[in-house]
C-alpha angles and dihedrals in degrees: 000000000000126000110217102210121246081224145025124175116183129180090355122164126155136193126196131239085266102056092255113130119245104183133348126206108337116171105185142159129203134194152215106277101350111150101212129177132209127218139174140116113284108285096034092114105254094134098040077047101058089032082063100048086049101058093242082106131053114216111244084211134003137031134294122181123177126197075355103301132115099239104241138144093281099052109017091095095057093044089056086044085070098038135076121207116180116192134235092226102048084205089069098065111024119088119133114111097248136031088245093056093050092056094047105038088093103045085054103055087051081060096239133189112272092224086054102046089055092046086054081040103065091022085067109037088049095047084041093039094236106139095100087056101038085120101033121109117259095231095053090061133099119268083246094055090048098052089047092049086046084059101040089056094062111042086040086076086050089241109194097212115043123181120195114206095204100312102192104043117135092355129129119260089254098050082048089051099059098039086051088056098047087054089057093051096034101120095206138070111290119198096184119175115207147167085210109086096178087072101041081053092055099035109037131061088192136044130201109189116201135205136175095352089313144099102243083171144028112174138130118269099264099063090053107116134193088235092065103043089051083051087065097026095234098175 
């Protein structure tokens, strides 16, 4: 049987308001239920790259569809609806008044059962330990709450693409315990980028490594060497 792929980019570059180059010619396919990982020094274009296969870029040149569909006005809404993007700053993207409301504005705005949001309610804030924070403000909490928060935010709409902008920078061993173990769980397709390649190895089947704005390498994890990953000075 053929698998039809979530996500195709062909052709696609993109350059910044700025003139400085993002990405440059990536042709890549991803598919249902594929846990990737992204490496590369810092500049390399991970973040611009998983900003674009998400619709929260528009390529400069070449195509992106997602679930099939050209992003554009009319649909973009309803592709974001189905994909999760968490941030590798949590304060871009946090900015309801409480905690609560920052775990249920998406689910309201998918119009959601009642029944159902208070059920995802109290499922998330038990498996992210939030429940001594549910009325807190989102800007007086730890960088690890509000990562976790960040993250909880997103799985709780049941999103079926989910990218991870390095999702467990600058966060305790225990924060990063329990984000390690919702990716496991975690029943969709995960793109994550990361400087930390023990958890790319335990999480990812498949690696894309990225230089100077563009993919050098796409393999799956095993093939991954030392020696490559010195060539582009990864780490």
């Amino acid at each position: 049987m053929v698998v039809n792929p979530l996500i195709t980019a062909k052709g696609v570059s993109y350059t910044y308001p700025d003139g400085s180059l993002g990405v440059e010619k990536i042709d890549l396919e991803i598919f249902p239920n594929e846990r990737i990982g992204i490496i590369g020094p810092n500049g390399s274009g991970k973040s611009t790259l998983i900003f674009l296969l998400s619709a929260l870029l528009k390529p400069t040149n070449g195509e992106i569809r997602i679930f099939g569909l050209k992003p554009d006005k009319k649909n973009v809404e309803s592709i974001r609806r189905r994909i999760g993007v968490v941030f590798q700053n949590p304060d871009d993207f946090l900015f309801n008044p409480t905690v609560k409301d920052e775990l249920l504005y998406v689910p309201r705005q998918l119009e959601m059962d009642e029944e159902e949001m208070q059920r995802l309610l109290r499922e998330y804030s038990h498996t992210f330990k939030l429940g001594e924070i549910l009325q807190k403000p989102p800007f007086r909490l730890s960088g690890g709450e509000k990562k976790k928060v960040e993250i909880a935010s997103v799985l709780i709409y049941r999103p079926e693409v989910i990218f991870l902008d390095e999702p467990t920078a600058n966060v305790d061993r225990q924060t990063r315990k329990v984000i390690l173990e919702m990716m496991k769980n975690y029943a969709g397709t995960i793109v994550i980028t990361s400087h930390e390649l023990e958890m790319i190895r335990e999480l990812c089947r498949r690696v894309i490594v990225m230089s100077k704005g563009r993919i050098v390498a796409d393999m799956e994890i095993d093939e991954l060497d030392e020696r490559m990953l010195e060539e582009v000075d990864v780490f």
